[in-house]
Each structure stands twice: as C-alpha cells, then as structure tokens.
C-alpha positions in Angstrom: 188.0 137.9 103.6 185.5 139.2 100.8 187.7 137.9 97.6 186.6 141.4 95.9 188.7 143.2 98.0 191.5 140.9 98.5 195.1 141.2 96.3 196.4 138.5 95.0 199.5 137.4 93.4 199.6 136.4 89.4 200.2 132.6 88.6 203.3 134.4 85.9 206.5 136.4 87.0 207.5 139.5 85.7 211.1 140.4 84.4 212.7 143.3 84.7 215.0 145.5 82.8 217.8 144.7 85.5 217.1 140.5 85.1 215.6 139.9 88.3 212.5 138.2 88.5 209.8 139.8 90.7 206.4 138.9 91.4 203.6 140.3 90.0 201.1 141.3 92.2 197.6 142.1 90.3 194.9 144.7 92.4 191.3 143.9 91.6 190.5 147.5 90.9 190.7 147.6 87.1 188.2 144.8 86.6 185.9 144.9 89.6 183.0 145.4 89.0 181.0 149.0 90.0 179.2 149.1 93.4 176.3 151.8 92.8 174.7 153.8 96.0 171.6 156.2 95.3 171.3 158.4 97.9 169.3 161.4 98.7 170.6 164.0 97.0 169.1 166.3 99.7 170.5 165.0 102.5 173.1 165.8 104.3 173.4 162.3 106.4 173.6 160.7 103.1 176.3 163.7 102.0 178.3 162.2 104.9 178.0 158.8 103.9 179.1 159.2 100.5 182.3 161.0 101.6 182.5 158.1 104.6 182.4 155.3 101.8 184.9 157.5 99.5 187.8 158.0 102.2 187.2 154.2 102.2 187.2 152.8 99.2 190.2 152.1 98.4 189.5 150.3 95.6 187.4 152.6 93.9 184.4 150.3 93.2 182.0 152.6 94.2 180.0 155.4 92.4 177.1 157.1 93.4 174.0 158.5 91.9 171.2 160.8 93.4 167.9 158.9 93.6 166.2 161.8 92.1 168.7 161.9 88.8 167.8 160.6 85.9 170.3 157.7 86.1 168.8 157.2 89.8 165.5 157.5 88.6 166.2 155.0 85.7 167.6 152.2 87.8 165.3 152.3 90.6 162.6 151.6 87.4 164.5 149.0 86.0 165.1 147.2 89.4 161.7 147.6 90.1 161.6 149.9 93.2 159.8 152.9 94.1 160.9 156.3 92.6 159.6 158.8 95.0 160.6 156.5 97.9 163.8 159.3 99.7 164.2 157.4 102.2 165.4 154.4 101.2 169.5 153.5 100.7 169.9 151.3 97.6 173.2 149.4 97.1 173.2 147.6 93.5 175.7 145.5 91.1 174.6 144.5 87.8 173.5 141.1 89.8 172.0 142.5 93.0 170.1 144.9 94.7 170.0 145.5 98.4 167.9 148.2 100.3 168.0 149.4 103.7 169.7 147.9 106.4 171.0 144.8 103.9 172.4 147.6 101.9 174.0 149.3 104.7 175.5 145.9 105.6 176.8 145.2 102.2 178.4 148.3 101.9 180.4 147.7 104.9 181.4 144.2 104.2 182.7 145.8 100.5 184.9 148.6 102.2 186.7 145.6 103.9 189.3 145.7 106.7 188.0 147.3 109.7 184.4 147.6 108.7 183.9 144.0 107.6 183.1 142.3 110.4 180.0 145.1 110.8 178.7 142.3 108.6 178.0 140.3 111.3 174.8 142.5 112.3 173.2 140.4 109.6 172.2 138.2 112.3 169.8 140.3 113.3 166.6 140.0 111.8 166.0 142.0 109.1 162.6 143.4 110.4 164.7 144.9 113.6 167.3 145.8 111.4 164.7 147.9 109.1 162.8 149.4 112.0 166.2 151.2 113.5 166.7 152.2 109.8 163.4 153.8 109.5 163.7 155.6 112.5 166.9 157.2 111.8 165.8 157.5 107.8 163.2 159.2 109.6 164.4 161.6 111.0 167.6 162.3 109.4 166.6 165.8 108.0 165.9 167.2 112.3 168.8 165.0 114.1 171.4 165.4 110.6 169.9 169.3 109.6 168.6 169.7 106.3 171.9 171.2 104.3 169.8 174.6 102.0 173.3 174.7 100.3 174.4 172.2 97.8 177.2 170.1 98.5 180.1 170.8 96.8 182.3 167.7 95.7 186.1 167.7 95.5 187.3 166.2 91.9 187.0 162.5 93.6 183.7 162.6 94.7 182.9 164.1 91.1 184.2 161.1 89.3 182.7 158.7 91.6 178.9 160.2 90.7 177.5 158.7 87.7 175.0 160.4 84.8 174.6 157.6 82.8 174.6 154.1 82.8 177.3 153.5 80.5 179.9 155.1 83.3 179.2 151.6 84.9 179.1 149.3 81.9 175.2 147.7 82.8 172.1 148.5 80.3 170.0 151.3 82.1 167.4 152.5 79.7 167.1 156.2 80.4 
C-alpha cells in the first residue's frame, strides 16, 4: 500500500475532556505533499479526467493546471519539456516528473484503493504503453468531441486548479 495514502496511528495518545484516553489517528492530508496534473485545457477527455481524479482523491493532493496557463507554461519550462506539446499528460511533485502512460500509471497508484493495482500495467513496456497513449491522445478531440463551451468547475474543482506556483509550495519562476 503506497505509504502516501495510507493513515496511520500517532506514537502519543490523546486525552479527553471526559478522562478517557483515545487514539489519535493522524491523515496525511495536511502535510502531503501536492500532486500537479497539466492537462489540456481544451479538452474535454482531459475535463473528464480531472473530475475522475477529483471524485477520487480523497486526500486532496492533487491540483491541476492547464498546460497552456502561465503556471502550466512555467513548469513545463522549468522541467524541461515542450510547451506547445497538447498532447501530452504530465504528472509532477517537487521530485518527479512523469509523462504519458508513466504519468497515467502514477496517478492511479496515488488515488489508491481500487485503482492501485492499475499500477501493475507498468510491466508493460513503456514503448507499448506510449503507442496506445498516442493513439487515443490522438484522437481524443473526434472519439471525446471537442467541448466549444468552457467547462465550468464547481467550488472543488476551483480550488484544486492552481495559478501560481506558490498554491503548491515549489519555486516556479513565472
């Protein structure tokens, strides 16, 4: 089980008002650290992956950016990668980067229960693995239509979409 994910119970005890002594269980939500997805801002597969990965997220590590924000714009530069490149998924920490079908992976084996073992796909080699992706990237716009309306996020989505690097506590120059 992906230790990120997992809750786990304090070393101390906490006492209450009452004098009983309960345990005290600590979530690792406060102090995780941010999971960032840049996604096509344009698309409306990648709409429906951003609301998948919200519904499931439990933990609220997650935050999203559009790759053609600034913020998206500005990380993709400072990891290196191609700014005009739409149809690629990018999954980064303030450690890692993963792209494509690795960052597909990744995000599933962060959403935990159910989708973890998904993971397992990563014995698949990576060139087979990026070749389905490419299809499917693609063609996303004919087989997902090409949304002319913008999405409109509810209040959670809103807060999970970053403008500026300091919402995620990493140095993005901008």
């Amino acid at each position: 089980m992906n230790h990120h994910l997992r809750t786990e119970k304090a070393d101390s005890n906490v006492l209450h008002s009452k004098g009983k002594v309960k345990q005290k269980v600590l979530h690792r939500t406060e102090n995780a650290e941010p999971i960032v997805l840049l996604i096509d801002g344009e698309c409306s597969l990648c709409h429906t992956i951003t609301k998948f990965v919200v519904k499931r997220d439990t933990d609220k590590r997650f935050r999203f950016a559009s790759i053609q924000s600034q913020v998206g714009q500005a990380l993709l530069l400072q990891r290196r990668l191609p700014q005009n490149d739409l149809n690629t998924f990018v999954m980064m920490t303030s450690y890692a980067t993963f792209t494509k079908s690795e960052a597909a992976l990744h995000v599933l084996r962060h959403l935990g229960s159910f989708w973890a073992p998904f993971y397992g796909f990563k014995v698949v080699p990576t060139f087979i693995r990026d070749w389905v992706y490419d299809q499917v990237a693609g063609h996303r716009h004919r087989w997902f239509r090409k949304d002319k309306t913008c999405l409109v996020p509810s209040k959670e989505l809103r807060e999970r979409f970053i403008e500026h690097g300091d919402q995620i506590g990493w140095e993005v120059k901008e």
